[in-house]
NUVEXGU-675156 format. One record per atom (N, C-alpha, C, O, CB): residue number from 1; x, y, z; residue in three letters. Coordinates in nm, 2 decimals, always signed. Last residue first. Glycine has a CB too. Example, Ala and Ser with C-alpha at 12.3 -4.5 7.8 and 13.67 -1.06 7.14 Angstrom:
2
<atom n="2" u="+1.28" v="-0.22" w="+0.71" res="SER"/>
<atom n="2" u="+1.37" v="-0.11" w="+0.71" res="SER"/>
<atom n="2" u="+1.29" v="+0.00" w="+0.79" res="SER"/>
<atom n="2" u="+1.34" v="+0.11" w="+0.80" res="SER"/>
<atom n="2" u="+1.41" v="-0.06" w="+0.57" res="SER"/>
<atom n="1" u="+1.32" v="-0.57" w="+0.78" res="ALA"/>
<atom n="1" u="+1.23" v="-0.45" w="+0.78" res="ALA"/>
<atom n="1" u="+1.32" v="-0.33" w="+0.78" res="ALA"/>
<atom n="1" u="+1.42" v="-0.33" w="+0.85" res="ALA"/>
<atom n="1" u="+1.13" v="-0.45" w="+0.90" res="ALA"/>
END
This chain:
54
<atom n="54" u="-1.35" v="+0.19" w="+1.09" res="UNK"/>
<atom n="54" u="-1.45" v="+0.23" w="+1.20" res="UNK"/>
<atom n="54" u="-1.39" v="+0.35" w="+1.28" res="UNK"/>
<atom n="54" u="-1.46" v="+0.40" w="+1.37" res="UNK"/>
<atom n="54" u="-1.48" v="+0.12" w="+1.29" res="UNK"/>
<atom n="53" u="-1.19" v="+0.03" w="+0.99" res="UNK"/>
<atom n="53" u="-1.24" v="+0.09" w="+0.93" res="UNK"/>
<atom n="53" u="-1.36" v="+0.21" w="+0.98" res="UNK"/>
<atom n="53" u="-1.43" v="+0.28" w="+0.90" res="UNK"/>
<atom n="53" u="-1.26" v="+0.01" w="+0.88" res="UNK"/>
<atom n="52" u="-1.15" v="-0.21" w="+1.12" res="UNK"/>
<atom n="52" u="-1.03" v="-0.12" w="+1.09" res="UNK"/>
<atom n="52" u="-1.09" v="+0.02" w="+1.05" res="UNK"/>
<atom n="52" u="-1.02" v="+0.12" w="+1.08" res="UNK"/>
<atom n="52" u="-0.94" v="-0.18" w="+0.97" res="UNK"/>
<atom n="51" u="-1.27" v="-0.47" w="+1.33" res="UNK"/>
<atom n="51" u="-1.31" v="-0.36" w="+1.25" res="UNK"/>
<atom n="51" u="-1.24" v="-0.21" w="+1.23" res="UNK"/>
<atom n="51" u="-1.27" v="-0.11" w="+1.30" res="UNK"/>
<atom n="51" u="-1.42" v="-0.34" w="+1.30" res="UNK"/>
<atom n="50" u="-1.33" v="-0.81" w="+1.40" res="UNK"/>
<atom n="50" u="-1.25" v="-0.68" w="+1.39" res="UNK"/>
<atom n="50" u="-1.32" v="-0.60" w="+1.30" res="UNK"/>
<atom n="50" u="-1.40" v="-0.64" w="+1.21" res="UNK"/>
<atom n="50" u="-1.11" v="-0.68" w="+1.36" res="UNK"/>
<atom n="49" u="-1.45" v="-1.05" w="+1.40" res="UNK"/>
<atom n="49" u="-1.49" v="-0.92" w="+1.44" res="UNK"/>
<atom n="49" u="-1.42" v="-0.79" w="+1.45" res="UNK"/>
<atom n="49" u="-1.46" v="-0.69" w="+1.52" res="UNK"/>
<atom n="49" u="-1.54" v="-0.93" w="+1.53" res="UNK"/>
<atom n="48" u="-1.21" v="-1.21" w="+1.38" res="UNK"/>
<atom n="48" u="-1.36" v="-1.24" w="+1.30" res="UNK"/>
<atom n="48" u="-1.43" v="-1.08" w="+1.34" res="UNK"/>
<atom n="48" u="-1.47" v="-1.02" w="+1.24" res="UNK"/>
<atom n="48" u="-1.46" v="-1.40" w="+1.38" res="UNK"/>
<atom n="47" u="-0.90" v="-1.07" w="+1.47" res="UNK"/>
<atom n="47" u="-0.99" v="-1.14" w="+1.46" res="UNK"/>
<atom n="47" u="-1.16" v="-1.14" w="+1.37" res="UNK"/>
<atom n="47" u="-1.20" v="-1.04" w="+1.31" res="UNK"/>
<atom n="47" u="-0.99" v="-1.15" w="+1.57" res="UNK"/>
<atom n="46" u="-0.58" v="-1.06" w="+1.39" res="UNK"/>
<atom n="46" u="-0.71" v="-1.03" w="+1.35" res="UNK"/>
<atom n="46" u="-0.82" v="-1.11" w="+1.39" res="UNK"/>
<atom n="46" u="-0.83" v="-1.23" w="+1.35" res="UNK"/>
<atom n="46" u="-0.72" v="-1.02" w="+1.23" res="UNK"/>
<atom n="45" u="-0.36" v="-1.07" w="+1.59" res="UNK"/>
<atom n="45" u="-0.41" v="-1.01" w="+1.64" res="UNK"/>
<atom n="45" u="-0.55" v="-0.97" w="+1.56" res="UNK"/>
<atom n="45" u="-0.63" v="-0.89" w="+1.60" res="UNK"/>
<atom n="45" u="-0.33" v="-0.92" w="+1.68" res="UNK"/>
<atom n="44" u="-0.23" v="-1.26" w="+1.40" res="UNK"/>
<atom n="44" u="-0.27" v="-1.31" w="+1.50" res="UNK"/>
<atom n="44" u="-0.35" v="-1.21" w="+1.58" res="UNK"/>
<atom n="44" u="-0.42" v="-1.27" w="+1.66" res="UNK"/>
<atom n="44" u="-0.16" v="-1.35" w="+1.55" res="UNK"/>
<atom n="43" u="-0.11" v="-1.10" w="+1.23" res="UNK"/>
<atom n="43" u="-0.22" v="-1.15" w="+1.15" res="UNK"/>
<atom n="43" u="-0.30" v="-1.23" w="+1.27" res="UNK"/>
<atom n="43" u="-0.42" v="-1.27" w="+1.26" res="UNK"/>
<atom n="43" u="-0.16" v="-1.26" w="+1.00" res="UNK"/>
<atom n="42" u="+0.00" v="-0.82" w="+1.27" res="UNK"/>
<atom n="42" u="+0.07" v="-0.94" w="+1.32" res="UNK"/>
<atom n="42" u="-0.10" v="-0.99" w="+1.28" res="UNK"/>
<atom n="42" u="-0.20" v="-0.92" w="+1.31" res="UNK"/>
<atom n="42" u="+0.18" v="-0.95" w="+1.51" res="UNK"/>
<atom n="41" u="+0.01" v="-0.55" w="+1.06" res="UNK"/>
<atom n="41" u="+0.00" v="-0.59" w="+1.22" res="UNK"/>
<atom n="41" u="+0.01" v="-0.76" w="+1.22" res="UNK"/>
<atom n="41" u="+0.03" v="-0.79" w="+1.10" res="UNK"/>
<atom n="41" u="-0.17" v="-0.54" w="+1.31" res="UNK"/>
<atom n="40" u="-0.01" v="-0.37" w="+0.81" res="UNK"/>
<atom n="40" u="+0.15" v="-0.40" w="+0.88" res="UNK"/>
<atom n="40" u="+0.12" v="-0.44" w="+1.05" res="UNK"/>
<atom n="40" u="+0.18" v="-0.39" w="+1.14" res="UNK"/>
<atom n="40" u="+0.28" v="-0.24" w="+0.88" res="UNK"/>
<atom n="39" u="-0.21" v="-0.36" w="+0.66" res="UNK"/>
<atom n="39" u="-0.20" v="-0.29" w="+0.74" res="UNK"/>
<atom n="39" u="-0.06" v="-0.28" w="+0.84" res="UNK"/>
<atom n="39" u="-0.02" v="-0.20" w="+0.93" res="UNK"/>
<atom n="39" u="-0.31" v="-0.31" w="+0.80" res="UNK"/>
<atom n="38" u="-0.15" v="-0.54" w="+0.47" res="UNK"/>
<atom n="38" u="-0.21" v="-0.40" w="+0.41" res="UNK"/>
<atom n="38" u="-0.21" v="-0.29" w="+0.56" res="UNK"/>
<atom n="38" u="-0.21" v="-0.17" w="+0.56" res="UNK"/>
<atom n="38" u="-0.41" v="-0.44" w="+0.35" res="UNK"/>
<atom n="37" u="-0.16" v="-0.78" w="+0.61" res="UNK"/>
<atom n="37" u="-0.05" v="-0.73" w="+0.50" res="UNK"/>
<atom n="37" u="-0.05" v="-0.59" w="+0.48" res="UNK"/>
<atom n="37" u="+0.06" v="-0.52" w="+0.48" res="UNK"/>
<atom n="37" u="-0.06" v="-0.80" w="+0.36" res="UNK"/>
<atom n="36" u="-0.37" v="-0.82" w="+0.70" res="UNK"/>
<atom n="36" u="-0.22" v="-0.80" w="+0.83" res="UNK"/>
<atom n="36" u="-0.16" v="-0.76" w="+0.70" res="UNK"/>
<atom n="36" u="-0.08" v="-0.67" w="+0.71" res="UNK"/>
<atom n="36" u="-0.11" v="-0.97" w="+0.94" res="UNK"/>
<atom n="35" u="-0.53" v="-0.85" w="+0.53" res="UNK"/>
<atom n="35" u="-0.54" v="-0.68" w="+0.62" res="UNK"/>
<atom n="35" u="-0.43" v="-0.68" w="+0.70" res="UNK"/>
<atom n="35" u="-0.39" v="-0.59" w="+0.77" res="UNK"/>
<atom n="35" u="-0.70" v="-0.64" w="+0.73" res="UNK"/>
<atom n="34" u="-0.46" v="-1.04" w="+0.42" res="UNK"/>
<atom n="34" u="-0.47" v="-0.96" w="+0.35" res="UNK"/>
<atom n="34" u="-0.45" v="-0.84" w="+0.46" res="UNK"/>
<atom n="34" u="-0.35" v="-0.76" w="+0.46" res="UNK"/>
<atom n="34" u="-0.58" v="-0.97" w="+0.26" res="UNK"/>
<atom n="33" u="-0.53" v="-1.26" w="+0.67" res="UNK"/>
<atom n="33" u="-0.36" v="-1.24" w="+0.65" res="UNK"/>
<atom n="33" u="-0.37" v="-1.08" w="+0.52" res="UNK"/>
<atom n="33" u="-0.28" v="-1.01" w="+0.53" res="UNK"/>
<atom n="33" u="-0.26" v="-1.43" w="+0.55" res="UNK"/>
<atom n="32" u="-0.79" v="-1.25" w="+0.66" res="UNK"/>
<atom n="32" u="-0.71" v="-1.19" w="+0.79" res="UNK"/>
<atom n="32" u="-0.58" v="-1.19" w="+0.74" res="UNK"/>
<atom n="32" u="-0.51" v="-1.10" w="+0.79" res="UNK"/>
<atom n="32" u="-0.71" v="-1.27" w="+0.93" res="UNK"/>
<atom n="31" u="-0.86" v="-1.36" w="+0.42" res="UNK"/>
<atom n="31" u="-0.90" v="-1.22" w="+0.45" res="UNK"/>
<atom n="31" u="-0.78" v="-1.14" w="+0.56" res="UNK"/>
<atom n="31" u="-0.72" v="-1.04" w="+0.56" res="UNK"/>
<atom n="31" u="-1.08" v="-1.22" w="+0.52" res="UNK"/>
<atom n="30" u="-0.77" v="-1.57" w="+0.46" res="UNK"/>
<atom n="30" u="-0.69" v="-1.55" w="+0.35" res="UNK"/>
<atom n="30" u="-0.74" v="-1.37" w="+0.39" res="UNK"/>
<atom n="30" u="-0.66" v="-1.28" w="+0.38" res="UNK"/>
<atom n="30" u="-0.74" v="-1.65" w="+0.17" res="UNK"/>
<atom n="29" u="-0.90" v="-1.70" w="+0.70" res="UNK"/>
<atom n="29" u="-0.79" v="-1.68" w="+0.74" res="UNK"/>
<atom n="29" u="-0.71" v="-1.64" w="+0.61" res="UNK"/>
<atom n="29" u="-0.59" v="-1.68" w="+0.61" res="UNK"/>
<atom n="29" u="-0.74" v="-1.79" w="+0.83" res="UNK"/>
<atom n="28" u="-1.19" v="-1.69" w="+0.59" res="UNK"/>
<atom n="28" u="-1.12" v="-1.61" w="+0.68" res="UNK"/>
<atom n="28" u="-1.02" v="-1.57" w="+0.71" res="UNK"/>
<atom n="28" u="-1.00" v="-1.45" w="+0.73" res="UNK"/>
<atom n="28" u="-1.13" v="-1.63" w="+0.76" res="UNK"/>
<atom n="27" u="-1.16" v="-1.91" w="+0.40" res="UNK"/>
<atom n="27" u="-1.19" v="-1.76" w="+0.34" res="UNK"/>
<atom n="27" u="-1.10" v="-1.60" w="+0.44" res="UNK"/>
<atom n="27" u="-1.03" v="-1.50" w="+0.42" res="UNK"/>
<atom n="27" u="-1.40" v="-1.76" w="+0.36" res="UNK"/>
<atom n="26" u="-1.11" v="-2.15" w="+0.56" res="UNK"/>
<atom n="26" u="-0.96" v="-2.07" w="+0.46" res="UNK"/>
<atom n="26" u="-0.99" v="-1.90" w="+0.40" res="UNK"/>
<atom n="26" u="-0.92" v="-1.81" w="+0.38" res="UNK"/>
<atom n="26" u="-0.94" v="-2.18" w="+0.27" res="UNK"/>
<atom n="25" u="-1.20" v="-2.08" w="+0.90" res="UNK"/>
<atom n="25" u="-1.21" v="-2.12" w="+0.75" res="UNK"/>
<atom n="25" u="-1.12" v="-2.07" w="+0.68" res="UNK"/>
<atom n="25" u="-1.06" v="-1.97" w="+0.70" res="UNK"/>
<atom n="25" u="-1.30" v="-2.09" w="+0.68" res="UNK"/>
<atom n="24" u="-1.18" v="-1.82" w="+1.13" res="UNK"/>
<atom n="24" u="-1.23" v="-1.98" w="+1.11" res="UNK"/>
<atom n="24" u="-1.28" v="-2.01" w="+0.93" res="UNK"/>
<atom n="24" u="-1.38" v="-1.97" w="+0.86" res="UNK"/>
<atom n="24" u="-1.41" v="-2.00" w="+1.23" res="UNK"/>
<atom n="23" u="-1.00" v="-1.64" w="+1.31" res="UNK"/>
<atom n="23" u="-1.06" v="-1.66" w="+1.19" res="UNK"/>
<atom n="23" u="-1.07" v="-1.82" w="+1.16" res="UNK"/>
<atom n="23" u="-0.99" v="-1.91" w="+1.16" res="UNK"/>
<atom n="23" u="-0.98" v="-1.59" w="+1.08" res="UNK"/>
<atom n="22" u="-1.10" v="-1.63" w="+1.65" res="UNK"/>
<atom n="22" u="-0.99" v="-1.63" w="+1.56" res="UNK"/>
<atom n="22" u="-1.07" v="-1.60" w="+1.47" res="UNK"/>
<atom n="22" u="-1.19" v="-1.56" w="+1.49" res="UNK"/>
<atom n="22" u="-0.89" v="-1.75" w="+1.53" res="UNK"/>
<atom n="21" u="-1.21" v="-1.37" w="+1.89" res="UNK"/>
<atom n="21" u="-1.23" v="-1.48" w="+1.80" res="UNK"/>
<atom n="21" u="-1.18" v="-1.50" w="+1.66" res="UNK"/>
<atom n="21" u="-1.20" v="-1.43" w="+1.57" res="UNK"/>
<atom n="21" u="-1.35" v="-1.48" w="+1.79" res="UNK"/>
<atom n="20" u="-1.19" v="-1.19" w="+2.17" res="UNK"/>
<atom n="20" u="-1.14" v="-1.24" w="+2.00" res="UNK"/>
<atom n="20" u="-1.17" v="-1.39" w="+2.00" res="UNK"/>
<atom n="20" u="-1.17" v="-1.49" w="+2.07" res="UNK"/>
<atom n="20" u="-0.95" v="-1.22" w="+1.96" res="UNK"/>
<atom n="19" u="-1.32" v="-1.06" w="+2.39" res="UNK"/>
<atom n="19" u="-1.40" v="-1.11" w="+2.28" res="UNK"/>
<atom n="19" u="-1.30" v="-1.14" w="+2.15" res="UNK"/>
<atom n="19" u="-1.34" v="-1.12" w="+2.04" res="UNK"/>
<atom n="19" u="-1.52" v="-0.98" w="+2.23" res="UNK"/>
<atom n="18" u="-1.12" v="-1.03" w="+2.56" res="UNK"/>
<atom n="18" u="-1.21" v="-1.17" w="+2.60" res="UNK"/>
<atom n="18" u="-1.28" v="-1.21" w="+2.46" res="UNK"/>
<atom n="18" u="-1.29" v="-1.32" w="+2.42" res="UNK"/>
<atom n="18" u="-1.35" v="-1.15" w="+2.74" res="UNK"/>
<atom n="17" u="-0.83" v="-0.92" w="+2.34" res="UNK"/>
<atom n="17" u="-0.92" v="-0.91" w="+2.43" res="UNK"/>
<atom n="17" u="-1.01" v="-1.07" w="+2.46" res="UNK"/>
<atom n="17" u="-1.00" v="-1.18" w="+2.40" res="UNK"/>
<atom n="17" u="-1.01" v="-0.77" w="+2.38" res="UNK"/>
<atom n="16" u="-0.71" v="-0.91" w="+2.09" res="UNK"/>
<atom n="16" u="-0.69" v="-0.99" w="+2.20" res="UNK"/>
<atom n="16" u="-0.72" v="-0.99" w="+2.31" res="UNK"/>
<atom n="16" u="-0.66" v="-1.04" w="+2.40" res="UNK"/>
<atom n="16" u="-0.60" v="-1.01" w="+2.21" res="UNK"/>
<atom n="15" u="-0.67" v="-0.71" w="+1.85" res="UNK"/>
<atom n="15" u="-0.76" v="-0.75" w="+1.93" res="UNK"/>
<atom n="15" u="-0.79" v="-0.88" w="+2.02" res="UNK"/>
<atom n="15" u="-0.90" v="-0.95" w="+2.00" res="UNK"/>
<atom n="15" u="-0.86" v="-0.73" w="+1.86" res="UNK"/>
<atom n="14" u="-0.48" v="-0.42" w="+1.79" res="UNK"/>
<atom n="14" u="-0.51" v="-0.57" w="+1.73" res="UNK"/>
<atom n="14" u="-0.62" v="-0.58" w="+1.87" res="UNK"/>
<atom n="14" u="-0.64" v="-0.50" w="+1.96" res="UNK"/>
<atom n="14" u="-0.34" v="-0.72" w="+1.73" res="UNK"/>
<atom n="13" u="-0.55" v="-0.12" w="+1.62" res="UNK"/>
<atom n="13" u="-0.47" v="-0.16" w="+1.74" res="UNK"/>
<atom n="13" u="-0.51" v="-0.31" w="+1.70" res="UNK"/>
<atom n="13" u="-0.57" v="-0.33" w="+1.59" res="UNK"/>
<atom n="13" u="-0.52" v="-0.09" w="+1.91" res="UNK"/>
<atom n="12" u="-0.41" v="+0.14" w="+1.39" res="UNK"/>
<atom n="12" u="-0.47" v="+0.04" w="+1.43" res="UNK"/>
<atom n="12" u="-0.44" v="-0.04" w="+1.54" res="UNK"/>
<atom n="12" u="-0.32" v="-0.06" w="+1.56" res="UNK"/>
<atom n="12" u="-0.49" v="-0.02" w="+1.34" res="UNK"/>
<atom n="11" u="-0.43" v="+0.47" w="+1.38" res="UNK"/>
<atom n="11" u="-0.35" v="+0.36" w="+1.43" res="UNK"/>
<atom n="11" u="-0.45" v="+0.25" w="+1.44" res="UNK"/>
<atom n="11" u="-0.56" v="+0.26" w="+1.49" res="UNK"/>
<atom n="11" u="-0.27" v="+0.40" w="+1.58" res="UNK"/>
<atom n="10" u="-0.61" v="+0.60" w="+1.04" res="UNK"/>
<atom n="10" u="-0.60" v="+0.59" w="+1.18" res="UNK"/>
<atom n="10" u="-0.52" v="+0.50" w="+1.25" res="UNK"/>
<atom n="10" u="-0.51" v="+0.40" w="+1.18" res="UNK"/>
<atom n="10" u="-0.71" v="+0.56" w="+1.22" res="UNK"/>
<atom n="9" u="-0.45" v="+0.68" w="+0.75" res="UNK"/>
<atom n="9" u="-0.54" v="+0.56" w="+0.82" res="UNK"/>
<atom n="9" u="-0.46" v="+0.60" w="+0.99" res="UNK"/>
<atom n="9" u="-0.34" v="+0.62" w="+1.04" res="UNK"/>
<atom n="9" u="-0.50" v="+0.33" w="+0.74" res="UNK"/>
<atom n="8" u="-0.23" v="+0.79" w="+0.63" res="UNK"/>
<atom n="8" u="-0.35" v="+0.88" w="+0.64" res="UNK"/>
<atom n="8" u="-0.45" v="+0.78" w="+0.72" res="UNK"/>
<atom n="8" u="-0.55" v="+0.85" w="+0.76" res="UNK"/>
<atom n="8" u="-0.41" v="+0.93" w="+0.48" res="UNK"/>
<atom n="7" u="-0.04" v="+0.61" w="+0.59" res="UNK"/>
<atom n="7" u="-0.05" v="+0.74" w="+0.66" res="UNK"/>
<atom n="7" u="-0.20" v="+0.80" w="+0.71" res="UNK"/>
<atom n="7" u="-0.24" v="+0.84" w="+0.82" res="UNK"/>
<atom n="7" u="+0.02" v="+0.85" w="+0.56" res="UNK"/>
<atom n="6" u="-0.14" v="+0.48" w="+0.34" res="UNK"/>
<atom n="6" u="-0.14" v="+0.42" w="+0.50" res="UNK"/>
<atom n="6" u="-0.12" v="+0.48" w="+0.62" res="UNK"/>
<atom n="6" u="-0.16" v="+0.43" w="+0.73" res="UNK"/>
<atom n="6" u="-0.04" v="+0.35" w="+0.51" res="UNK"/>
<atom n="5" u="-0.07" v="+0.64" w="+0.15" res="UNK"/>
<atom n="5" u="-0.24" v="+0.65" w="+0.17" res="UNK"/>
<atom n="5" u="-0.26" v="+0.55" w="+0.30" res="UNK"/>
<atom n="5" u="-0.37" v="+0.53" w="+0.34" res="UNK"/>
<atom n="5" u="-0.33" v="+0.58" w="+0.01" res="UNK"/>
<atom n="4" u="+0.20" v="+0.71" w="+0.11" res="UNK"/>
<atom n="4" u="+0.09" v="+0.81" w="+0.18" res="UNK"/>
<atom n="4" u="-0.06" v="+0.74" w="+0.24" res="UNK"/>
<atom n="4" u="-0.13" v="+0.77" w="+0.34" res="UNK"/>
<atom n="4" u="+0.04" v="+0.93" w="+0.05" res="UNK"/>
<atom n="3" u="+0.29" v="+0.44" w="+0.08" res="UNK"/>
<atom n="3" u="+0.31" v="+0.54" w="+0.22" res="UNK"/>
<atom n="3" u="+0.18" v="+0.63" w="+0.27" res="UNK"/>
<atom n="3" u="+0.10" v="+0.64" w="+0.37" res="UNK"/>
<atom n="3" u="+0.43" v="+0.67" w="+0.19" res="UNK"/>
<atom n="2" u="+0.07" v="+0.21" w="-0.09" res="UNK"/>
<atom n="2" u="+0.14" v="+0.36" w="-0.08" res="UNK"/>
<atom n="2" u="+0.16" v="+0.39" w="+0.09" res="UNK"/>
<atom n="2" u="+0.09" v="+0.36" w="+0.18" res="UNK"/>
<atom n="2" u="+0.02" v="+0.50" w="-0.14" res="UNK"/>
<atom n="1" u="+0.09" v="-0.12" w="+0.00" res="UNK"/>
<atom n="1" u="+0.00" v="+0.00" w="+0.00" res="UNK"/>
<atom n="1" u="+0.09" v="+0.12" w="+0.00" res="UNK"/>
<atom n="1" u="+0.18" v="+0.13" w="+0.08" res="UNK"/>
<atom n="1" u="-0.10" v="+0.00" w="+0.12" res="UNK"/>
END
């Protein structure tokens, strides 16, 4: 992803709190490794309910 346009995105934090819940299925866990890529966070901190975008 461009510098700039990763710049401009809010800090994202990961989510290992009571409510994580991994990713369950290949769909999931191809989605969760995209946004660890795109966002530069450890693919372990995505879970099923996360929300970057918010």
């Amino acid at each position: 992803m461009a510098r700039w346009i990763k710049a401009a995105l809010p800090a994202v934090e990961g989510e290992q709190g009571e409510n994580y819940e991994a990713p369950r299925g290949e769909l999931e866990e191809l989605l969760a490794s995209l946004w660890s890529s795109m966002l530069d966070i450890d693919v372990a901190h995505i879970g099923r309910q996360a929300h970057f975008l918010t």
